[in-house]
Each structure stands twice: as C-alpha cells, then as structure tokens.
N, C-alpha and C positions, 0 to 999 in steps of 0.2 A: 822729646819730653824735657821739660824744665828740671835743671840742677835745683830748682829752689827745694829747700826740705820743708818751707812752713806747708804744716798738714792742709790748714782748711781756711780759706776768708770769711767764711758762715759763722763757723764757731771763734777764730778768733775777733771778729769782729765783733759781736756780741761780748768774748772778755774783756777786748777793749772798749767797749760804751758802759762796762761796768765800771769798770778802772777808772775813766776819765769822770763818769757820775758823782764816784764814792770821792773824790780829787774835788771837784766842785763844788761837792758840799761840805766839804771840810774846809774849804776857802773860804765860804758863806759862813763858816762856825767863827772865825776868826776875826780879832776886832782890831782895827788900825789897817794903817799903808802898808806896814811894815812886816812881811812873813819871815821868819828865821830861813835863814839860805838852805840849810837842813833838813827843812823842809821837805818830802819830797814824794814821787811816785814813781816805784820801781818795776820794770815790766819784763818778766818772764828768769827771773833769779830765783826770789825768795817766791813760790808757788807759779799761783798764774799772773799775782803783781801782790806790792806791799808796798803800805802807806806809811813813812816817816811823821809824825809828829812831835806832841811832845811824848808820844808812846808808839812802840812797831807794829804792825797789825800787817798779817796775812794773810791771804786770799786765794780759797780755790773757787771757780766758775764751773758749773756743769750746765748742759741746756739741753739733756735730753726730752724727744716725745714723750719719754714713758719714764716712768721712776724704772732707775736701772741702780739694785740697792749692792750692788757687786762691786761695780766700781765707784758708787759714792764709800763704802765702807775702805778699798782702797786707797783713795784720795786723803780718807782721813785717817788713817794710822799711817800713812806716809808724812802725811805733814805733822802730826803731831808726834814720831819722830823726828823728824827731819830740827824740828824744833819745843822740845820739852818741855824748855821752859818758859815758853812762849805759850804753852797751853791755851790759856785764859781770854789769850788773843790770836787763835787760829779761826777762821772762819768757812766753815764750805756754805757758798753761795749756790742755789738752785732754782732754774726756772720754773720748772715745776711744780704746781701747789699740792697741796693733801699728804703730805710726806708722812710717813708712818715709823719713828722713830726704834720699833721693838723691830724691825724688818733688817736692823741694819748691825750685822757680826760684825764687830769692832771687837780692838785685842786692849784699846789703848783709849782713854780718857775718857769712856762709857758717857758717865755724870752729863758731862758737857755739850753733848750731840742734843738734849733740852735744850740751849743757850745759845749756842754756836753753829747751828746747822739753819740756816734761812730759807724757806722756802716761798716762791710765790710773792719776793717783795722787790724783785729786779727781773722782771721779765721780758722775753721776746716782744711781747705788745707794746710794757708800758716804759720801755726803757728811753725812747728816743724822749716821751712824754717828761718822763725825768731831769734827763736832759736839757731839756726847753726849760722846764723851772728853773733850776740850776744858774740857768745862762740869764734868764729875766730877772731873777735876785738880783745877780751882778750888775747887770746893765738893766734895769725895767724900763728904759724909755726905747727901746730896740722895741723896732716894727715885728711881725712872725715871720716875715721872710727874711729879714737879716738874721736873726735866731736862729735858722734853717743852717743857712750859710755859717754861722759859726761853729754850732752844730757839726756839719758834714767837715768843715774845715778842721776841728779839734780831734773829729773820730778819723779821719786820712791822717794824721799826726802821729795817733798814738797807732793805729794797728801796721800801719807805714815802719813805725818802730819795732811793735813786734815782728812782722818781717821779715825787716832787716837781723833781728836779733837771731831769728834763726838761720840766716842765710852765715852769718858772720860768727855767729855766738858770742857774739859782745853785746854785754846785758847795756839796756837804754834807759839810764836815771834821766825824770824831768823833776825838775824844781817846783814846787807850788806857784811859785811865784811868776816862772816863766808860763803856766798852763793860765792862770788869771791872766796875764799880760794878754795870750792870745784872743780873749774877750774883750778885754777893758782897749788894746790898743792898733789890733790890726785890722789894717784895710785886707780887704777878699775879694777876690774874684771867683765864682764858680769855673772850677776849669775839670780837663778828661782825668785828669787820678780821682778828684775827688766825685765826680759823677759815677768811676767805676764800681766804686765801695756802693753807692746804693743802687746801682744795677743788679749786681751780685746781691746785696742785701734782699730786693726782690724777689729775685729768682729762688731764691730758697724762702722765701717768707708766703710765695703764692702754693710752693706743694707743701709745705709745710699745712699751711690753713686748710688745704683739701685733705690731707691727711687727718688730721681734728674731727673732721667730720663722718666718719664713716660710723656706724652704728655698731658698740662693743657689744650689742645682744643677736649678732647677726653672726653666723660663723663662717660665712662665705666674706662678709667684709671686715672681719678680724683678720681673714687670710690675707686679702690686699692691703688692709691695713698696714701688716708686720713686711709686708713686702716691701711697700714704698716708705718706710721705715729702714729697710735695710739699705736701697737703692740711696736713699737720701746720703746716708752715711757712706755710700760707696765713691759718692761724688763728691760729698764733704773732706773727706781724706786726698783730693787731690792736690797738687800744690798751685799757692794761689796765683800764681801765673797760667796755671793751667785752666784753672775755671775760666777766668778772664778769656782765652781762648776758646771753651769749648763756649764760650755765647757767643763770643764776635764772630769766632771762623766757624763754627760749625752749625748751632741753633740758629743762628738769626745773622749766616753769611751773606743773602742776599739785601739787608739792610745797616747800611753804613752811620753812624753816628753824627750829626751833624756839627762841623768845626765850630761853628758860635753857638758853641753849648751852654742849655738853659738847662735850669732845673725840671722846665717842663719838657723840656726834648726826652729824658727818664720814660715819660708817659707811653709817648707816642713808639719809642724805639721796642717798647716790651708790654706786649699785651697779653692780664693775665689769661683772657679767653686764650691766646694761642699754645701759652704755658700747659693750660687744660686741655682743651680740645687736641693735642700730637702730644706733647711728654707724655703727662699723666698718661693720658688714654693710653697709648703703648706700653709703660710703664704694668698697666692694669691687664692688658688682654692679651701682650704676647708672653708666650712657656718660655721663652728663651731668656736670657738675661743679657741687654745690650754691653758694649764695650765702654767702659764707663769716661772715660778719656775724650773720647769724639761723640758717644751718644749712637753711635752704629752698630746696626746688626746685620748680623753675616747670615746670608740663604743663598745656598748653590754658588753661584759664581757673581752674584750681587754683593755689596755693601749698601745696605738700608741707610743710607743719613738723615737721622730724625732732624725737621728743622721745621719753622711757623711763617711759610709762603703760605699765604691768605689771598688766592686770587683763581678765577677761575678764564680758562680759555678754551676758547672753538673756532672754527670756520669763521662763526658769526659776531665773533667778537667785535666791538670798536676798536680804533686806533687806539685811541688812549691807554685801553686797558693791554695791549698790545706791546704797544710801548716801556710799561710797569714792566711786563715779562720779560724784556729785552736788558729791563733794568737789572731784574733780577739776575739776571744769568749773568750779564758781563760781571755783576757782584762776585758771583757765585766763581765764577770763571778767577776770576783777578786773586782770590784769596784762595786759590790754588786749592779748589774741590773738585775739578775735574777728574781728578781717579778717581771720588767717587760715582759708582754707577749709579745710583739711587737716591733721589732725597723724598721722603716723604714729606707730604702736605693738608692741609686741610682737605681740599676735594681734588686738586686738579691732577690730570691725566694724560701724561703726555708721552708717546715712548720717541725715542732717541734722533731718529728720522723727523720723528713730527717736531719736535722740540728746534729742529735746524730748518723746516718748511716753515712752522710760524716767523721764525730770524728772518728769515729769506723774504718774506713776503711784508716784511717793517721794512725790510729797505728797498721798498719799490718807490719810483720817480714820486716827486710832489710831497713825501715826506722827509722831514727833517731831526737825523740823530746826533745825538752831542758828537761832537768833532771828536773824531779819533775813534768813535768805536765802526770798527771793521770788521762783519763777520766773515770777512776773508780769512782773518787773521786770529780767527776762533776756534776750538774744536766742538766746544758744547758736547763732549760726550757723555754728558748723564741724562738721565729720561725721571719725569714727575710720577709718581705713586700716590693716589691719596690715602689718607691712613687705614680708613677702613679696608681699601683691599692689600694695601702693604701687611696687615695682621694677621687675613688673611692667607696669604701668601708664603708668611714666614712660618704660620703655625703648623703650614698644610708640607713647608716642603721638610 
C-alpha cells in the first residue's frame, strides 16, 4: 500500500481544474504584461485553494452525486471560522445544481449562503469546457489540440502540487504570472503523468455517468443507485498512486500503455463498454462488497480479480486471436497477478489447465512469439471466469 496520504485523484482533480479555471480567468481580467508578483494561487492552505489579488478569496470545492447538506453546512462554518473576517469572500463551490439553501444548518454567517454558495457554475461536465475558454482568450490563435495539451499540461501541474502538498505538507503557491507563462510560453509534449490524470479522470467520469442514470422513481434502482454511490467513494478515498495501480495492475493488467503515447492511445487503452459490462455489472449484482484496493472478491479459496479481457477463446479459435491471449497472460503474468486465482472477464472461459493447453498449443512449430516469451518459464496459474458465472458463483458460495 502507498505511504501517499493524498485521499483521491477524482476529487482532487476536479479541485484543481477549478483552482486552475478561477486563476485563468482572473488573468484574462487583468490588463497589461505586467501581473503583480503577489499575485497568486494557493493550494491546499487557505481551504481547498485561495486566490491573491488585489483582494483574498477562498474556496471550498465539493462534487458530490447527490446534495450531501451535512457536510456542505460543515465546510461552511469551518471556513467561515477559520476566517471571519473574510466572510464576504469565502466561497463554497458545488457541482451540483438545484441546491436548496433553507436545507443547510449553519451556526455562522447564515445571510451569505444566498451569495456565496455556487451551485452548478463549475461542474464535472463543463469544467474542462471552461477551461478551453480560458486558455483560447489567452492564446485564440491555438489550434483545439494544442488547447487539449495545455489544458492536460496545466491540470498535471496544479493537482501534481496538490499531491505533493499532501505527501510533504508544504503548502504549493503558484504566481499568476508563472500559470499565464505556462500558456503564452511553453513548449509540450504529451507524455505518461500527464496521460495518467485523464485516464483516472475517465475512470471515474464513465461510473459516474452510469450512476446519473438510473431512474429516482424506481426503488430497486435507488438501491443500486446509493450503492455505486458508496462504491465510488470507497475507491475515491484511495491514495492516488493507488488508483493509478488498481487500473494498470489490476483492471486492465493484461493491457500495457503504449510508450509513444498519444492523446488518442487514452481511447483505445480504456473502454467505457468494458468499464460497464465487468465493473459496473459486478458492482450491481454481487451481495458482497469487493476489496476496494485491487477490485477483488474473495469466494472459498478464490480471489475474483475483476478486470476488462474482451476476447473469447476455444478449440476453434484462430491463431491470431490465440496469440492476443498469450498476450494477455504474459501481461497479466509480468505485473505479478499470478496469485491471483481468478480474473473475471467479459465472456471467456478458461480453467487453469486449459489456460496452459491454449499456451502450449501457440507454441507449436511454424509459429512465431516475440523473442523471450517462454512458457517454459511461466506458471499461468489463474483460470478465466466470465462475469456472468463469476456472480454467479460468488453469490451462490
């Protein structure tokens, strides 16, 4: 398990594409070359960040599914002790819209929760969208894929900081001046940190959407609803090197990230069909509640490793697709999942034995495997489950 203490890259991320938003347009407010050095944006001090100008302003971020008026009333009698006189410019920021102001027990500056309480004007949807503005005020003559790129490069900057702030607890001031520079004057390349951030961003942006959708007049989809509500949050709280691991090595270990990474490689690496069809689905239909860390569930002397191998094999399979599976495993093999005994999958079927006969039968004469894989030098001891009888399986034992 990661020493890192930062809770979540879901949620901080999203505080920092506000942070970096509210920073951007306050840059576009401002007229001349010249920004006061003073200037500045503070991340994870004064609330969840605070904006120096020629006036102080701070900011809390919430992004829950659901109005949760518990801890918005918390967030705000803390910060408006925290700073008193500052009233007038505390801000709780909420993704949320429809917010219901008479909903929320407050001890401390009542009046102001009309004024100061934002709902629905920075959201999980239209934040990146904001963004993009932001960035095309500054530079309008930028193509939408260099925007992209500044974009991702500014949001790995600031939550990269937040991070760091928690790993270290040294608060991370950026200057206005240096967050316009990164616009107006850097060269970028897309590289693997800044890919990760919208990986992760994905991953939670595809159950999220499925979550949205379920039908609040339905009381068997209210139940899953609050469930994958909870779930989300259980994996949101991990730290964020942990997430980063439970998609690489565990969700989607049989597929490796390609070194000359594109923005579009993003696409191809994480499919949200496969997010749906194994998370979700299990998520929905097994009684049990997985180990939120690797995504595993424990039945008898199994460990279930949920993960999105989209491939099906038999007897009658082609080479080719033969081949894939060979892929898959040495993956699977290399990122050290072998103890687990189980990885569920979309459909395929494989128990442990058979899983080493398909191996065995790709390396028969006249075919050709990338140099160095030896299933001499294999164990392959896990066997394929497809999800529906892995559900099955877990619920029955």
């Amino acid at each position: 398990m990661s020493t890192d203490a930062t809770p979540s890259w879901s949620g901080y991320i999203f505080q920092g594409e506000v942070a970096l938003c509210k920073a951007l347009e306050e840059i576009n407010k401002l007229t001349g070359d010249i920004i006061p050095h003073s200037y500045c944006l503070k991340l994870e001090e004064d609330e969840d960040f605070s904006l120096t100008t020629n006036v102080w302003e701070a900011f809390q971020v919430k992004a829950y599914g659901a109005h949760n008026y518990t801890k918005y009333s918390k967030a705000w009698d803390d910060m408006m002790a925290r700073f008193p006189d500052n009233a007038e410019r505390n801000f709780l920021y909420l993704h949320k819209s429809g917010i219901e102001i008479n909903k929320f027990k407050v001890t401390k500056e009542e009046p102001r929760l009309a004024t100061n309480v934002l709902c629905g004007f920075y959201t999980l949807d239209n934040i990146t969208t904001k963004i993009d503005d932001a960035i095309k005020k500054l530079r309008p003559e930028l193509h939408n894929s260099d925007v992209e790129l500044k974009r991702n490069y500014c949001c790995y900057k600031i939550c990269s900081a937040i991070k760091e702030r928690h790993r270290t607890k040294i608060v991370k001031s950026f200057s206005l001046n240096e967050i316009r520079e990164w616009i107006l004057n850097s060269d970028l390349a897309f590289n693997e940190e800044i890919a990760w951030i919208s990986i992760i961003k994905k991953f939670f942006k595809v159950i999220r959407e499925y979550i949205e959708q379920y039908d609040e007049n339905d009381e068997e989809e209210v139940r899953l609803k609050e469930k994958l509500i909870n779930y989300l949050e259980q994996i949101n709280v991990l730290p964020s090197d942990d997430i980063k691991i439970l998609i690489k090595d565990r969700i989607n270990a049989h597929k490796l990230l390609e070194k000359d990474i594109k923005v579009e490689n993003i696409i191809s690496y994480f499919s949200d069909n496969d997010i749906r069809g194994i998370i979700i689905k299990c998520f929905e239909n097994i009684d049990k509640d997985p180990l939120f860390a690797d995504l595993t569930y424990k039945h008898n002397e199994n460990n279930y490793q949920l993960s999105l191998v989209n491939i099906n094999i038999d007897e009658n399979s082609r080479t080719p697709h033969k081949k894939t599976l060979y892929e898959y495993c040495t993956n699977i093999e290399n990122n050290n999942l072998n103890k687990i005994n189980t990885i569920v999958t979309h459909s395929l079927n494989l128990e442990k034995e058979q899983v080493k006969d398909v191996l065995r039968n790709i390396m028969q004469p006249n075919f050709e495997v990338e140099k160095g894989l030896d299933i001499t030098d294999k164990s392959f001891e896990f066997e394929f489950k497809s999800v529906v009888n892995s559900i099955r399986e877990i619920n029955n034992g």
